[in-house]
C-alpha positions as CSV (number, residue, x, y, z in Angstrom):
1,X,25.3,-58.3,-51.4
2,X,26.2,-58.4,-47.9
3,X,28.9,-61.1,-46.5
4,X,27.6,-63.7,-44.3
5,X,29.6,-62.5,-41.2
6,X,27.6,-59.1,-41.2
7,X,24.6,-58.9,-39.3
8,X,22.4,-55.8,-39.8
9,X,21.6,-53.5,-36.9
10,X,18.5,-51.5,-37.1
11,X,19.1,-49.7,-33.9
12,X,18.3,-46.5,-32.6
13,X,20.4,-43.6,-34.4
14,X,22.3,-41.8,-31.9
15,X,21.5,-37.9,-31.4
16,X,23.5,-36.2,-33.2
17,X,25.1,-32.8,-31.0
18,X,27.1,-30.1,-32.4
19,X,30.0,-29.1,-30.2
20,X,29.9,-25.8,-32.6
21,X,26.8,-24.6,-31.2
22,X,27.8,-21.2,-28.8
23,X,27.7,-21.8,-25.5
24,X,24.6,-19.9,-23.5
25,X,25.7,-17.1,-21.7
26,X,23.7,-17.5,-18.3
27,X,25.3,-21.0,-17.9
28,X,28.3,-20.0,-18.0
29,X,28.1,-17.3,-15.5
30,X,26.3,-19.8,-13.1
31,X,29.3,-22.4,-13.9
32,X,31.8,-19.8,-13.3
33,X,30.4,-18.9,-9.7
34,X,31.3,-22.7,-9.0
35,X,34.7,-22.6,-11.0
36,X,36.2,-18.9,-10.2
37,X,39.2,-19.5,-12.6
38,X,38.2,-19.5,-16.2
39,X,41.2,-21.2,-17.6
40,X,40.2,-23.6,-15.4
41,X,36.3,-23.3,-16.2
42,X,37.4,-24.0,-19.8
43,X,39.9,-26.7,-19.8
44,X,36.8,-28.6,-17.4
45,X,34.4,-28.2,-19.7
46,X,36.8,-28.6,-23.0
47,X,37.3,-32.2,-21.3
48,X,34.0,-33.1,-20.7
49,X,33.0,-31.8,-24.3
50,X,35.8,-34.3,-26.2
51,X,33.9,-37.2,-23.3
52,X,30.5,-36.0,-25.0
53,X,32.1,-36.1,-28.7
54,X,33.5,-39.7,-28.1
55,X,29.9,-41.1,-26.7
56,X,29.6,-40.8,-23.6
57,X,25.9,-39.9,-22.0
58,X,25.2,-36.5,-20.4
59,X,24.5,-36.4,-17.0
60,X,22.1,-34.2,-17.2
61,X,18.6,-34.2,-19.2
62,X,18.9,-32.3,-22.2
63,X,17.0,-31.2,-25.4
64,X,18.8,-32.8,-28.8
65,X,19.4,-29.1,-29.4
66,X,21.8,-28.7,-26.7
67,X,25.1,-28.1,-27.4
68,X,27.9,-30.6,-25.7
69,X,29.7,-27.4,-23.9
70,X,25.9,-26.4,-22.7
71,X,25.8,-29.8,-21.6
72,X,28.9,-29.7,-19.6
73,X,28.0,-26.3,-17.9
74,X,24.8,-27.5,-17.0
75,X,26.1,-30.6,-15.3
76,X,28.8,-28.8,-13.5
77,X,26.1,-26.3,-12.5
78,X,24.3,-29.3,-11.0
79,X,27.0,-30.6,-9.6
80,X,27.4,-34.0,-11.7
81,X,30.9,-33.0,-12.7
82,X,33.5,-31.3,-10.3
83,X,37.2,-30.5,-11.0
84,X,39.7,-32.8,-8.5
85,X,42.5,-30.8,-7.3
86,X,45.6,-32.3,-8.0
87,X,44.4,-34.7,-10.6
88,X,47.0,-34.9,-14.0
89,X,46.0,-37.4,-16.9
């Protein structure tokens, strides 16, 4: 028996994305011609992965079968993400 505070929500179930899924090897060469440094190429895209994780949308359209770090590739490869020089959290 439910309390009479709780209302039930029969939304939409979220798609659910592995970040475990490898990454694909010809986005990452395409990211890394925009992001030369891969420490740096990692950390950006290790970022945007935990972003993914907590919820947030991808910029990019994507398959449910995409990974979150194909995801982040992609949208740096599009340009939707870029790292800000100088930026500390």
């Amino acid at each position: 028996m439910e309390p009479d505070n709780i209302i039930p929500f029969d939304g939409p179930e979220p798609v659910h994305r592995s970040s475990a899924i490898p990454m694909k090897n010809d986005l990452v060469e395409k990211a890394s011609e925009i992001v030369s440094d891969p420490l740096v190429l990692i950390n950006l895209v290790s970022k945007r992965v935990a972003q993914l994780n907590t919820g947030r949308a991808p910029l990019v359209d994507a398959l449910p079968s995409t990974g979150f770090a194909d995801i982040a590739l992609m949208e740096i490869i599009e340009g939707k993400i870029k790292l800000v020089e100088g930026s500390e959290e």
